[in-house]
C-alpha positions in Angstrom: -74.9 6.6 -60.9 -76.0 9.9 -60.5 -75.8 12.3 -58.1 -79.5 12.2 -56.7 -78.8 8.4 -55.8 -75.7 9.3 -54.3 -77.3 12.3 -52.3 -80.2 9.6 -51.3 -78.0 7.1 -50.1 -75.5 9.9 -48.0 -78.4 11.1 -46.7 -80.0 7.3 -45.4 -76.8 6.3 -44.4 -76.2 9.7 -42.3 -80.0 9.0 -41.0 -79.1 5.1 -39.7 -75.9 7.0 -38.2 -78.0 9.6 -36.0 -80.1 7.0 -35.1 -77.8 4.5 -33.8 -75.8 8.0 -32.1 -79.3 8.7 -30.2 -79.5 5.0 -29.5 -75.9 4.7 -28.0 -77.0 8.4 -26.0 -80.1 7.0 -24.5 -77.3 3.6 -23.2 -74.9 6.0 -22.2 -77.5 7.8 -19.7 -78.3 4.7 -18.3 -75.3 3.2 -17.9 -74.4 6.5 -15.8 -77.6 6.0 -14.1 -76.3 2.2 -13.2 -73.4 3.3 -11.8 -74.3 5.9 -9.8 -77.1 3.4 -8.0 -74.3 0.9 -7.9 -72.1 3.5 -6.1 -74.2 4.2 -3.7 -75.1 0.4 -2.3 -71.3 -0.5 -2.8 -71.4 3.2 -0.1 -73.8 1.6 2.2 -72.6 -2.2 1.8 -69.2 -0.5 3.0 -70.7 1.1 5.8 -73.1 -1.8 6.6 -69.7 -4.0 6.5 -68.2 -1.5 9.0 -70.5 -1.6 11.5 -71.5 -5.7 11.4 -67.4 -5.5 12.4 -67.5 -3.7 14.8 -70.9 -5.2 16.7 -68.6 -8.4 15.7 -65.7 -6.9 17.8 -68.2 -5.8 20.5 -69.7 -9.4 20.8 -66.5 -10.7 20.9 -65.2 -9.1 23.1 -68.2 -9.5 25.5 -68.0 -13.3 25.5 -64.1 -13.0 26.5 -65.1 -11.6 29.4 -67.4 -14.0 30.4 -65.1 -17.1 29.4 -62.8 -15.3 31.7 -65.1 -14.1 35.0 -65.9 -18.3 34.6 -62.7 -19.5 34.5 -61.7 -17.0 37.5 -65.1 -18.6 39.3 -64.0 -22.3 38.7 -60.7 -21.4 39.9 -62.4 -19.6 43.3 -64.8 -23.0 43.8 
């Protein structure tokens, strides 16, 4: 083997290596790009979450009321 066939096959081999480095670059970016979007709807799922509680809490505490102005109306009859 001489030294051209050597250089030749460093050089393909460091060729496939950039390649697949560009490759896992371009993946990289986009994985980023996933997470960041993911972030933010896990943000507003949170916040969506929050507020559906507290209309929950709201509602509920609405209809304890008026279980309790009927009972106190029964109770009057």
């Amino acid at each position: 083997m001489d030294s051209y066939d050597t250089n030749e096959r460093f050089d393909a081999e460091l060729q496939r290596l950039e390649k697949r480095l560009d490759e896992l670059v371009v993946i990289c970016r986009q994985l980023q790009e996933e997470n960041n979007s993911l972030k933010q709807r896990q943000d507003s799922l949170i916040e969506e979450r929050a507020t559906l509680l507290q209309k929950n809490e709201q509602v509920r505490a609405r209809v304890e009321a008026m279980i309790t102005r009927l009972k106190s109306m029964e109770q009057t009859q």
